[in-house]
PDB file of N, CA, C and O in Angstrom:
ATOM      1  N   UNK A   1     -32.069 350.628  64.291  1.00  0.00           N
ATOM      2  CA  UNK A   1     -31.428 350.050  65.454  1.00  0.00           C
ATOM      3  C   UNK A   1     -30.017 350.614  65.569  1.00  0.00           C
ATOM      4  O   UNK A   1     -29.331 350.693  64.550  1.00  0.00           O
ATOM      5  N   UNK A   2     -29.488 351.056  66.882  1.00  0.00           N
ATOM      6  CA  UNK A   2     -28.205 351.581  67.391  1.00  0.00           C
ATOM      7  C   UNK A   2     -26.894 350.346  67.642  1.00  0.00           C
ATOM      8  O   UNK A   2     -27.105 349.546  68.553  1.00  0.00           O
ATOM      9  N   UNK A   3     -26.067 350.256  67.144  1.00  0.00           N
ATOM     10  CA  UNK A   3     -25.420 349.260  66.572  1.00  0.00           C
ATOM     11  C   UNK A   3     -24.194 350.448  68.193  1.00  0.00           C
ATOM     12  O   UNK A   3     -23.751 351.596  68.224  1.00  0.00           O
ATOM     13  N   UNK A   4     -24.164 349.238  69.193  1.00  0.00           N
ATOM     14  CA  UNK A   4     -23.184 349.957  70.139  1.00  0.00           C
ATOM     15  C   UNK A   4     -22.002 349.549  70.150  1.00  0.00           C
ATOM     16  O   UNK A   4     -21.426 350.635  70.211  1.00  0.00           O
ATOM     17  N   UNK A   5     -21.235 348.821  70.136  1.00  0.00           N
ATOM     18  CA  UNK A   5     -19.896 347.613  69.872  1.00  0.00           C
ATOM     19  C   UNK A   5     -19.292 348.066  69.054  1.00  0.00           C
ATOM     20  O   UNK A   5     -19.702 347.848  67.913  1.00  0.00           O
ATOM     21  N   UNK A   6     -17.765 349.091  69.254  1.00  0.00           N
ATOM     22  CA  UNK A   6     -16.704 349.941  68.660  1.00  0.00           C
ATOM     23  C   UNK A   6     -16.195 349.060  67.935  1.00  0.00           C
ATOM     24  O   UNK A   6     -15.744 349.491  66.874  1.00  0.00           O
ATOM     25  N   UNK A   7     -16.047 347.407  68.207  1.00  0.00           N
ATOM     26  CA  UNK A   7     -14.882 347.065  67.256  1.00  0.00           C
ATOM     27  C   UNK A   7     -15.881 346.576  65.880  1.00  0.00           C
ATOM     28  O   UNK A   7     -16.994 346.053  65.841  1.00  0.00           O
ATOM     29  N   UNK A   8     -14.831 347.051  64.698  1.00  0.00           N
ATOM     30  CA  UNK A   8     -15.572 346.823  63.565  1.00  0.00           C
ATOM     31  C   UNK A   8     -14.875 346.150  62.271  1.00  0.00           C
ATOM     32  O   UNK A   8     -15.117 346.349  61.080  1.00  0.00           O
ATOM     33  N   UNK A   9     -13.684 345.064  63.037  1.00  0.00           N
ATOM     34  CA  UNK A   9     -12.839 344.565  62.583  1.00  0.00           C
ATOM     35  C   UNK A   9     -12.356 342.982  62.966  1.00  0.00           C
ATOM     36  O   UNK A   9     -12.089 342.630  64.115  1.00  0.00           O
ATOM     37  N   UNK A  10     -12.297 342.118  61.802  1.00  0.00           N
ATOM     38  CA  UNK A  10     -11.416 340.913  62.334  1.00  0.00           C
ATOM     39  C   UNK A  10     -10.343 340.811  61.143  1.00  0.00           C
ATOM     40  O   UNK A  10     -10.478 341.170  59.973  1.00  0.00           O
ATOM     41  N   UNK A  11      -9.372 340.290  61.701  1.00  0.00           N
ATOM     42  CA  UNK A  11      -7.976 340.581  60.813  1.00  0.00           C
ATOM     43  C   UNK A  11      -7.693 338.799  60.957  1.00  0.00           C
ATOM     44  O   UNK A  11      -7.940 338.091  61.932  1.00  0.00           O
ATOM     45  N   UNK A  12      -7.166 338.446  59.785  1.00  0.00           N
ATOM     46  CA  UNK A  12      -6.571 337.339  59.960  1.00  0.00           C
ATOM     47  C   UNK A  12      -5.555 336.902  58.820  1.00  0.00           C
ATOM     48  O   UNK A  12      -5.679 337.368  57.688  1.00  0.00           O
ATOM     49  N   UNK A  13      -4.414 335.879  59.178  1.00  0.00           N
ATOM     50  CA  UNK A  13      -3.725 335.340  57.643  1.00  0.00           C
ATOM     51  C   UNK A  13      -4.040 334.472  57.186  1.00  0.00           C
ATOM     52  O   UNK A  13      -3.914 333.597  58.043  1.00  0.00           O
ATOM     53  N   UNK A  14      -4.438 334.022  56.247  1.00  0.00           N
ATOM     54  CA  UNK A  14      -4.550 333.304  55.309  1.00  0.00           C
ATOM     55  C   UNK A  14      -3.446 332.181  55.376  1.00  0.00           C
ATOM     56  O   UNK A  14      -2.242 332.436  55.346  1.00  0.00           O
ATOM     57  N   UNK A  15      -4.104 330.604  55.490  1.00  0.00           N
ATOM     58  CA  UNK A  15      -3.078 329.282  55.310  1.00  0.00           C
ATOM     59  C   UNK A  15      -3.175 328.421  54.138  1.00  0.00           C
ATOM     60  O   UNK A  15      -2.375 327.487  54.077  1.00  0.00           O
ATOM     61  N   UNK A  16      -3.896 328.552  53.335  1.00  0.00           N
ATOM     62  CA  UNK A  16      -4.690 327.892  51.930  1.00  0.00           C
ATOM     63  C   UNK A  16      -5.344 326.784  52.242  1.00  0.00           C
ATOM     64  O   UNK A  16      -5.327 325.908  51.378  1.00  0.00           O
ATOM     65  N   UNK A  17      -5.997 326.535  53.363  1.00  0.00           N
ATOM     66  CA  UNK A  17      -6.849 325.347  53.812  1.00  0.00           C
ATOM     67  C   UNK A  17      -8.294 326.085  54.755  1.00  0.00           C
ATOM     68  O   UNK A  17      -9.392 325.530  54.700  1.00  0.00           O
ATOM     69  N   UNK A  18      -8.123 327.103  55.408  1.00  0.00           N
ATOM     70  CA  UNK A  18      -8.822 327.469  56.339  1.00  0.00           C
ATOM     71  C   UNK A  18      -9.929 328.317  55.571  1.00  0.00           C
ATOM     72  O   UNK A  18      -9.375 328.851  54.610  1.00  0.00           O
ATOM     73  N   UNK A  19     -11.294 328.651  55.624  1.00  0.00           N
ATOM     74  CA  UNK A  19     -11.900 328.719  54.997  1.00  0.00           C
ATOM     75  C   UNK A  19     -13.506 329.518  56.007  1.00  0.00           C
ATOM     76  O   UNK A  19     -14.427 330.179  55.526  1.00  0.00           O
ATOM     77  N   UNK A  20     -13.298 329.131  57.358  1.00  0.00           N
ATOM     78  CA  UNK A  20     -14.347 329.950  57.784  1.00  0.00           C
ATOM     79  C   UNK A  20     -13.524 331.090  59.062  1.00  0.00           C
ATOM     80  O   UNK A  20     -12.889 330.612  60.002  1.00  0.00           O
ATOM     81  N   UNK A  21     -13.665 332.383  58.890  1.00  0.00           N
ATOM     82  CA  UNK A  21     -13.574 332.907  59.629  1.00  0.00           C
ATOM     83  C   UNK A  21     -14.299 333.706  60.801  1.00  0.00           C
ATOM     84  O   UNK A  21     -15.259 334.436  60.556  1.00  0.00           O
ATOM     85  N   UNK A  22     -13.886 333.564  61.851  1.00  0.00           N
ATOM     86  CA  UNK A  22     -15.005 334.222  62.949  1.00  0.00           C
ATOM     87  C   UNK A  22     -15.151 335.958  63.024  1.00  0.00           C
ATOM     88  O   UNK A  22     -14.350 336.780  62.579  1.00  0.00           O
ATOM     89  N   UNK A  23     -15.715 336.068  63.335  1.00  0.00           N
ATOM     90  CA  UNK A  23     -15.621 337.563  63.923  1.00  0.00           C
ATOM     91  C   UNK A  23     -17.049 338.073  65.460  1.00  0.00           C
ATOM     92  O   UNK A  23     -18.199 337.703  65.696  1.00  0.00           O
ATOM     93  N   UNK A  24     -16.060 339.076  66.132  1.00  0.00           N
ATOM     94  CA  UNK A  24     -17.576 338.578  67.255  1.00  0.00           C
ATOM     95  C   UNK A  24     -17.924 340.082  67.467  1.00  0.00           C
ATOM     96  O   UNK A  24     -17.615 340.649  68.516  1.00  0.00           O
ATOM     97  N   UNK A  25     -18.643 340.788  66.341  1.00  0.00           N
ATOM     98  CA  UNK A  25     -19.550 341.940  66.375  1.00  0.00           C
ATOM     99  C   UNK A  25     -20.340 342.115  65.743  1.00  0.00           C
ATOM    100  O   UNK A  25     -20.172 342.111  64.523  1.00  0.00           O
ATOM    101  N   UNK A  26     -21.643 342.365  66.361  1.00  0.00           N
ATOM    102  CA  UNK A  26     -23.001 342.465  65.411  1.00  0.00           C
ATOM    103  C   UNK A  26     -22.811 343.028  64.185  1.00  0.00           C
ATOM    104  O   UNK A  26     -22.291 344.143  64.140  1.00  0.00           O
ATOM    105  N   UNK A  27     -23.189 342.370  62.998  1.00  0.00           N
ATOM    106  CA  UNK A  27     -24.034 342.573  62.043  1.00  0.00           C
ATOM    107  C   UNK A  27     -25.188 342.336  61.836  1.00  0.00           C
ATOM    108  O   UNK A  27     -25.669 341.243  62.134  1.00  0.00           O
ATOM    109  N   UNK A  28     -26.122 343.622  61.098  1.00  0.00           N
ATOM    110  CA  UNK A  28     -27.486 343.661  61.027  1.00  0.00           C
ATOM    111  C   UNK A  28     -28.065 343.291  59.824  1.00  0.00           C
ATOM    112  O   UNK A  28     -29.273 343.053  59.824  1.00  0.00           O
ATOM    113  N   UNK A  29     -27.269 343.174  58.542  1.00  0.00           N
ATOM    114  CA  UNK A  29     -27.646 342.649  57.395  1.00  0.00           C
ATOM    115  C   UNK A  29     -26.502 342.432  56.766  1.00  0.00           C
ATOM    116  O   UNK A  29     -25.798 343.426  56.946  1.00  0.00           O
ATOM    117  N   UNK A  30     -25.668 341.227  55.779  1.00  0.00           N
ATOM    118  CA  UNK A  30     -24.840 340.887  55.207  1.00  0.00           C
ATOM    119  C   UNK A  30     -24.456 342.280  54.162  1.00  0.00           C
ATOM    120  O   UNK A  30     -23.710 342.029  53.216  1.00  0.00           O
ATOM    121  N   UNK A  31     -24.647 342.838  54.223  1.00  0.00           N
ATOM    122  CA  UNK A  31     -24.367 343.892  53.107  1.00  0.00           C
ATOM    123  C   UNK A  31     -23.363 345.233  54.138  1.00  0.00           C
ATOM    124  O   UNK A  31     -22.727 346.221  53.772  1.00  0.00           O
ATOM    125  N   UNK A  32     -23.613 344.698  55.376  1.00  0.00           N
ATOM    126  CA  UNK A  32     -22.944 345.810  56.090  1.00  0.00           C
ATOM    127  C   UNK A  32     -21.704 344.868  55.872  1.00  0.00           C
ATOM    128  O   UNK A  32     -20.866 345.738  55.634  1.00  0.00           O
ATOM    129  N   UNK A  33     -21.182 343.962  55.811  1.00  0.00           N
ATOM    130  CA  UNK A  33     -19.662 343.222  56.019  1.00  0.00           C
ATOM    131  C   UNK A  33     -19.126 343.380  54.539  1.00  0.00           C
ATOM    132  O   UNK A  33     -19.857 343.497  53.556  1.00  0.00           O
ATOM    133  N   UNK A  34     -17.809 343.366  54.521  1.00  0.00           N
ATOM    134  CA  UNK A  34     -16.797 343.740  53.762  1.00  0.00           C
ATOM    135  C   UNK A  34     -15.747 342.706  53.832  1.00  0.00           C
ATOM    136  O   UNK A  34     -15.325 342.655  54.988  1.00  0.00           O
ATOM    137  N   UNK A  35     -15.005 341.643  52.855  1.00  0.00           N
ATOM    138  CA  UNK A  35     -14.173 341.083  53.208  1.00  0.00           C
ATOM    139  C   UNK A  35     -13.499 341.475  51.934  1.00  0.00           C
ATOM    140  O   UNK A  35     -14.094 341.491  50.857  1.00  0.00           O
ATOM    141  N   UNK A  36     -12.049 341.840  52.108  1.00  0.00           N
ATOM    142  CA  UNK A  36     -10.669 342.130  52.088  1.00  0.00           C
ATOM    143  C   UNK A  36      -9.829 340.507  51.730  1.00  0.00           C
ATOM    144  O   UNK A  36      -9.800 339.474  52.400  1.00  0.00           O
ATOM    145  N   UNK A  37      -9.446 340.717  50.906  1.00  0.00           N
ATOM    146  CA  UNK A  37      -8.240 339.616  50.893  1.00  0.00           C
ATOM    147  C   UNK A  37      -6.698 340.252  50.396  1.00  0.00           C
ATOM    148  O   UNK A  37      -6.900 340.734  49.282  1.00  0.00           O
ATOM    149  N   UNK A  38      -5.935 340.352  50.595  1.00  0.00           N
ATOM    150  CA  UNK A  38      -4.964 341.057  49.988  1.00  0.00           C
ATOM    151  C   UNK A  38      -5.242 342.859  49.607  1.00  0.00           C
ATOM    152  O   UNK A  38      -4.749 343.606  48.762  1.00  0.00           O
ATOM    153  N   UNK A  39      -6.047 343.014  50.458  1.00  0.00           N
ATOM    154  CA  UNK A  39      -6.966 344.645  50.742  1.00  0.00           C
ATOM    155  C   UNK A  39      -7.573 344.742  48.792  1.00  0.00           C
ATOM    156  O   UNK A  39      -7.855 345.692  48.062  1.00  0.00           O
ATOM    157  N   UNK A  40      -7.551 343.494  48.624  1.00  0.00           N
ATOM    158  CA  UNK A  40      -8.886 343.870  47.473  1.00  0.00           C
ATOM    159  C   UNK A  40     -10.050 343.206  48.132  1.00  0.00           C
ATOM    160  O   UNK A  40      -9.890 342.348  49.001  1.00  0.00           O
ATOM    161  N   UNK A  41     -11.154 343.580  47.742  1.00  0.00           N
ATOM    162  CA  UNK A  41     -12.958 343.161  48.189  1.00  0.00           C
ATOM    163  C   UNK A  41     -13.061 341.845  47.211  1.00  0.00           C
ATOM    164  O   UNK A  41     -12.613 341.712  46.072  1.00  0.00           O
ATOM    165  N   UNK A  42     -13.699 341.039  47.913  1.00  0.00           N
ATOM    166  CA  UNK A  42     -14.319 340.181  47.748  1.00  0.00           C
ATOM    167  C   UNK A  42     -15.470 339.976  47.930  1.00  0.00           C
ATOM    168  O   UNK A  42     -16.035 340.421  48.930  1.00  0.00           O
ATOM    169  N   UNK A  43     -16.217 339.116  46.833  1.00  0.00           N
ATOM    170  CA  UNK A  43     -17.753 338.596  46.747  1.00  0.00           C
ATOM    171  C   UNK A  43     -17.965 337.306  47.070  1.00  0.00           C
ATOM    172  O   UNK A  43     -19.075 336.811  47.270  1.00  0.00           O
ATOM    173  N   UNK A  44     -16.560 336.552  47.145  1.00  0.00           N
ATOM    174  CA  UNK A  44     -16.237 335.247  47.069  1.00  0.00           C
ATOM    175  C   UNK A  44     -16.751 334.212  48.927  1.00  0.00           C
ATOM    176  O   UNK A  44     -16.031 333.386  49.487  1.00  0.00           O
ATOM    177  N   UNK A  45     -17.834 334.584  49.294  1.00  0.00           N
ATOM    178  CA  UNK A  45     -18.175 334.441  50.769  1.00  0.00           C
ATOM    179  C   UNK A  45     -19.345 334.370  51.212  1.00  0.00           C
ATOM    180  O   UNK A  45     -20.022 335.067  50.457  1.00  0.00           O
ATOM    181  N   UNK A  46     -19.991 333.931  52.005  1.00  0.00           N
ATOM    182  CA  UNK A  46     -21.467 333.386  52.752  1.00  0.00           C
ATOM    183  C   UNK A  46     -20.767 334.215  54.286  1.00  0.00           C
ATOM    184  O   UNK A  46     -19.605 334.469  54.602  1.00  0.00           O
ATOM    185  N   UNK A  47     -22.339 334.503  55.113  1.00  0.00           N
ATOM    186  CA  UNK A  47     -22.218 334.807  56.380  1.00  0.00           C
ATOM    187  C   UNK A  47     -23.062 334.460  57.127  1.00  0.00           C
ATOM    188  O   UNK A  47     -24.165 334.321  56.601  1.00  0.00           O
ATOM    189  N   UNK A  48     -22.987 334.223  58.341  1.00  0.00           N
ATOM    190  CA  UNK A  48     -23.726 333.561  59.585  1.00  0.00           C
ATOM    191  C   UNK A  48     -23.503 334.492  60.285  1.00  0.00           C
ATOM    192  O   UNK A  48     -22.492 335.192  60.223  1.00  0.00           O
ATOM    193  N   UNK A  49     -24.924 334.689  61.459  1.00  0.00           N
ATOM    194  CA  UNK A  49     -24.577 335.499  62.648  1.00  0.00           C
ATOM    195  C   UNK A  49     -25.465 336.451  62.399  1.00  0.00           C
ATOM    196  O   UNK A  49     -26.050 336.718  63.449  1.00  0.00           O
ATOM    197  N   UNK A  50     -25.890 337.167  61.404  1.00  0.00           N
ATOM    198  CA  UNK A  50     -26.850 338.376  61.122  1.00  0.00           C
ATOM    199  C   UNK A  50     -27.328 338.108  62.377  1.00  0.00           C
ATOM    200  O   UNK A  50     -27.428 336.968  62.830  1.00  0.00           O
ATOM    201  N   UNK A  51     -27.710 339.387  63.115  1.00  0.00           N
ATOM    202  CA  UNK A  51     -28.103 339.654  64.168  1.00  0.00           C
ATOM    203  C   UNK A  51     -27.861 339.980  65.142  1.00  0.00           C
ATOM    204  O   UNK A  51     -28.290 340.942  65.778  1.00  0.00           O
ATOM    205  N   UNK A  52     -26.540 338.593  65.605  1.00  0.00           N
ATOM    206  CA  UNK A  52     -26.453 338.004  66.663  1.00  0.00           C
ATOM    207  C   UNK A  52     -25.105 339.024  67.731  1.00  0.00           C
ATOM    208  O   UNK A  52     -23.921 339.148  67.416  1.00  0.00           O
ATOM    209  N   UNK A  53     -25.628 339.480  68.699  1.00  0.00           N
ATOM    210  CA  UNK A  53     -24.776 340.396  69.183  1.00  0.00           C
ATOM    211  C   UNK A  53     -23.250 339.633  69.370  1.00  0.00           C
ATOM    212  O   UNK A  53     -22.125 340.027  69.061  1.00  0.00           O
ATOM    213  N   UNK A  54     -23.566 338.779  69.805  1.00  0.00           N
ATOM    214  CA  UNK A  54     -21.893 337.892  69.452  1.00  0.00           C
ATOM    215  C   UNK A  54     -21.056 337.590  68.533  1.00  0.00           C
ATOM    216  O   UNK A  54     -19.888 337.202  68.519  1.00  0.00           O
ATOM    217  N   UNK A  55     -22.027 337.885  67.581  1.00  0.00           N
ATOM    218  CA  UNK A  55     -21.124 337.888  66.049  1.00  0.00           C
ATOM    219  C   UNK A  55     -21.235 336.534  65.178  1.00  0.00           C
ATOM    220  O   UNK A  55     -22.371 336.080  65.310  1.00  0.00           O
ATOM    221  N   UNK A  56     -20.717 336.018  64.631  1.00  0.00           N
ATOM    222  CA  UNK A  56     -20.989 334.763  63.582  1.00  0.00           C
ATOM    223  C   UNK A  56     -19.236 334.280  62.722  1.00  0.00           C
ATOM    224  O   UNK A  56     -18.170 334.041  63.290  1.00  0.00           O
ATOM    225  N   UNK A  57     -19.527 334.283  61.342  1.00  0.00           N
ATOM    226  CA  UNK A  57     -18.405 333.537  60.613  1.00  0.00           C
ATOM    227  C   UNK A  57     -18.404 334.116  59.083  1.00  0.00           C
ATOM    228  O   UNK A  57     -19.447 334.338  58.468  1.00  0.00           O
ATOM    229  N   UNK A  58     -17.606 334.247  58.759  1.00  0.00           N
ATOM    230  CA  UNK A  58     -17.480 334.655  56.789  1.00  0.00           C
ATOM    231  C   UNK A  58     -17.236 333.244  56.822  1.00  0.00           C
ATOM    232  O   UNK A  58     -16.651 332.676  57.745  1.00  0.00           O
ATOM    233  N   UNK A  59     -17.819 332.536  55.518  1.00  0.00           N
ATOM    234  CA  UNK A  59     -17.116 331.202  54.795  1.00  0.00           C
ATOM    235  C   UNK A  59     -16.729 331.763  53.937  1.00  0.00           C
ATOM    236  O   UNK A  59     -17.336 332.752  53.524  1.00  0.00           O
ATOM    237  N   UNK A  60     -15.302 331.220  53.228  1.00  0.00           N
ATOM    238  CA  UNK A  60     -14.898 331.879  52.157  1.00  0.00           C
ATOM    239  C   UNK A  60     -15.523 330.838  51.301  1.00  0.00           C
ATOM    240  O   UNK A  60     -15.603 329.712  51.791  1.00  0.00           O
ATOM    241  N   UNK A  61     -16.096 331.082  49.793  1.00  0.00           N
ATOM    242  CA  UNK A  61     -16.242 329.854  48.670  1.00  0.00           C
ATOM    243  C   UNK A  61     -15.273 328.793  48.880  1.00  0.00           C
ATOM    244  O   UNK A  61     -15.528 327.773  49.521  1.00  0.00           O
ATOM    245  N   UNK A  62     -14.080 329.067  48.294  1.00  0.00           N
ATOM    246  CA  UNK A  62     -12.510 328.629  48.137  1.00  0.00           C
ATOM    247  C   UNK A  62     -11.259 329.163  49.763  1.00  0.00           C
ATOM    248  O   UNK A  62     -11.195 330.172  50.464  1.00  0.00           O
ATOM    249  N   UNK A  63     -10.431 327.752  49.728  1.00  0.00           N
ATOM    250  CA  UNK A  63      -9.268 328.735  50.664  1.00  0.00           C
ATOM    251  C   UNK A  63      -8.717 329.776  50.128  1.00  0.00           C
ATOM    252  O   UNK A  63      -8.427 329.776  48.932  1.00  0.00           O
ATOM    253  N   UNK A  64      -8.474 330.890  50.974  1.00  0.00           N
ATOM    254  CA  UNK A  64      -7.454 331.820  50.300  1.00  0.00           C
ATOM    255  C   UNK A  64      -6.114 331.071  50.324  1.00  0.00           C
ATOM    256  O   UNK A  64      -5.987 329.961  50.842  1.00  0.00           O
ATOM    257  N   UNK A  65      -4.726 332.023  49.493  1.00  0.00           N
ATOM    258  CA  UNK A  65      -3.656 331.022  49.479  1.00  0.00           C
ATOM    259  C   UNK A  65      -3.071 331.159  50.476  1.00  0.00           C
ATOM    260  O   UNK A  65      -3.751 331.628  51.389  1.00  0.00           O
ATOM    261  N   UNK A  66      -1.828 330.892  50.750  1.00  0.00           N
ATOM    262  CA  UNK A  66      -1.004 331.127  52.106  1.00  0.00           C
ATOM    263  C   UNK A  66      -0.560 332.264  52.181  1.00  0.00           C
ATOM    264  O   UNK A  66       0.259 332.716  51.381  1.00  0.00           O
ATOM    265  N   UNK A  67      -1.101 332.981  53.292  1.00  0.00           N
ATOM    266  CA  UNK A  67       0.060 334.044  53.766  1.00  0.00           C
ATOM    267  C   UNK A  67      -1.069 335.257  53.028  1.00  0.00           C
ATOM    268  O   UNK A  67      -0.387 335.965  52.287  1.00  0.00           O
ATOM    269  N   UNK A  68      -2.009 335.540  53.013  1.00  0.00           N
ATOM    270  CA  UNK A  68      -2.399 336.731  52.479  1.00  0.00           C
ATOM    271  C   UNK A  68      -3.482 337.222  53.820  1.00  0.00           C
ATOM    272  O   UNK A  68      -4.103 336.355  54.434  1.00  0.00           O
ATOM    273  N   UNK A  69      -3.602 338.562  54.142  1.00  0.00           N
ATOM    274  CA  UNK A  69      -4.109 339.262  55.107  1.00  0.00           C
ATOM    275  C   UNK A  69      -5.533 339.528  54.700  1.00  0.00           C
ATOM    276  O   UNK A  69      -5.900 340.389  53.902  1.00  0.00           O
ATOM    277  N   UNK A  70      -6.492 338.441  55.534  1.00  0.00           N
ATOM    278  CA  UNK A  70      -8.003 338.152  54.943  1.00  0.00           C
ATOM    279  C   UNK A  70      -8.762 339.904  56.297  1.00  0.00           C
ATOM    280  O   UNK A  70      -8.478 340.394  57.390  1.00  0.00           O
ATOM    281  N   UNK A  71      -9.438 340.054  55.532  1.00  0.00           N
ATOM    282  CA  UNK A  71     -10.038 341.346  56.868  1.00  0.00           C
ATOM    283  C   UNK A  71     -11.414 341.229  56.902  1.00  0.00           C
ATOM    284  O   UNK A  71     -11.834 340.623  55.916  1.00  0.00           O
ATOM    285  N   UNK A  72     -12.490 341.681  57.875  1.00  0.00           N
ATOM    286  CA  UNK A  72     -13.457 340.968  58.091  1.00  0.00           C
ATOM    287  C   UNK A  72     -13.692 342.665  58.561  1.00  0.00           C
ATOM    288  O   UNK A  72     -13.254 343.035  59.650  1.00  0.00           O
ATOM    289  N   UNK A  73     -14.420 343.638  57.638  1.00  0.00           N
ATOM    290  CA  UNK A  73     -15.165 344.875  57.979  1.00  0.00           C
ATOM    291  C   UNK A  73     -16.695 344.787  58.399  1.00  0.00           C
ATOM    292  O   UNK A  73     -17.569 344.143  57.819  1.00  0.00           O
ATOM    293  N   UNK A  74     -16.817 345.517  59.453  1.00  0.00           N
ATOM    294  CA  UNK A  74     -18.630 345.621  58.939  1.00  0.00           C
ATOM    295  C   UNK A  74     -18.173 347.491  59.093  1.00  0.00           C
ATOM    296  O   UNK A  74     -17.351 348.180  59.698  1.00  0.00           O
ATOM    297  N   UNK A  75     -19.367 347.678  58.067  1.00  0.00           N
ATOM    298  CA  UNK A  75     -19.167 348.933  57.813  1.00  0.00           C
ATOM    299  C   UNK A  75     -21.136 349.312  57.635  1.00  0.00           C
ATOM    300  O   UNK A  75     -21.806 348.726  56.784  1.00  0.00           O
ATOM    301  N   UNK A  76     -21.804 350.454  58.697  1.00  0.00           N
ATOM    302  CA  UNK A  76     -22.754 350.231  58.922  1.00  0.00           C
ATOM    303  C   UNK A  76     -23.633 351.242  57.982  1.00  0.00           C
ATOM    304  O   UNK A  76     -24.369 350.566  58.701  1.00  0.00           O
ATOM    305  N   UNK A  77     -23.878 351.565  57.680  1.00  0.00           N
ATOM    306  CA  UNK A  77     -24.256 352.839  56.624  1.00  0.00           C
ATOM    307  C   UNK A  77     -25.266 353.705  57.807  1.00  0.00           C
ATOM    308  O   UNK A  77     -25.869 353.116  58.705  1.00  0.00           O
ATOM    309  N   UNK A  78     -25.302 355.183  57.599  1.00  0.00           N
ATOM    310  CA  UNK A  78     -25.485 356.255  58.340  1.00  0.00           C
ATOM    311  C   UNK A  78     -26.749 356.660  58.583  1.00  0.00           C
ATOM    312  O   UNK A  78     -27.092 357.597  57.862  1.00  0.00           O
ATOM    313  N   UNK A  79     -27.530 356.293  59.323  1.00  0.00           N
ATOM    314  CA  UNK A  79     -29.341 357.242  59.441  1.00  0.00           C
ATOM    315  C   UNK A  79     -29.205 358.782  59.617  1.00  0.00           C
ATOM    316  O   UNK A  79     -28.713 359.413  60.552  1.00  0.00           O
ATOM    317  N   UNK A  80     -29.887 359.297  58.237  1.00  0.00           N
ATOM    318  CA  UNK A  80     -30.314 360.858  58.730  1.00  0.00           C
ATOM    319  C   UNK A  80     -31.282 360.997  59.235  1.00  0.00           C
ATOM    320  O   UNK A  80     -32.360 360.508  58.899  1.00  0.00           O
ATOM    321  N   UNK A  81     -31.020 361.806  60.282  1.00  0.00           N
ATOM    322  CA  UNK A  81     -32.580 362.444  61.152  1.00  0.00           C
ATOM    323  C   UNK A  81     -33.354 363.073  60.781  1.00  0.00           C
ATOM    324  O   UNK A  81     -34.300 363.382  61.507  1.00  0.00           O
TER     325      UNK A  81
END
């Protein structure tokens, strides 16, 4: 499937209470998303939305703390012809 929707990013800060973040671009399987906390990767997260051309939510496990730059990648891996 042709994944058309350029943006491949949600950016957000971190308040140490907030815990689900949105993002509104298809993902086709949880393994294409990437979350960033302080631009290290995290495993620490659940996702909703697979599929859904509107996009869905990362839950984080835990809040992140205050003030750190949470990032929300999908990164799609490449079909050879």
């Amino acid at each position: 499937m042709t994944v058309s929707v350029s943006t491949n990013k949600s950016a957000y800060i971190g308040d140490g209470v907030q815990v689900a973040f949105p993002y509104n671009f298809p993902v086709l399987d949880s393994s294409h998303m990437i979350v960033t906390v302080d631009g290290l990767v995290t495993s620490c997260w659940t996702i909703t939305g697979i599929g859904d051309q509107s996009g869905g939510k990362v839950t984080m496990t835990t809040p992140t703390a205050a003030d750190p730059e949470c990032n929300l990648y999908r990164i799609v891996p490449i079909d050879k012809l």
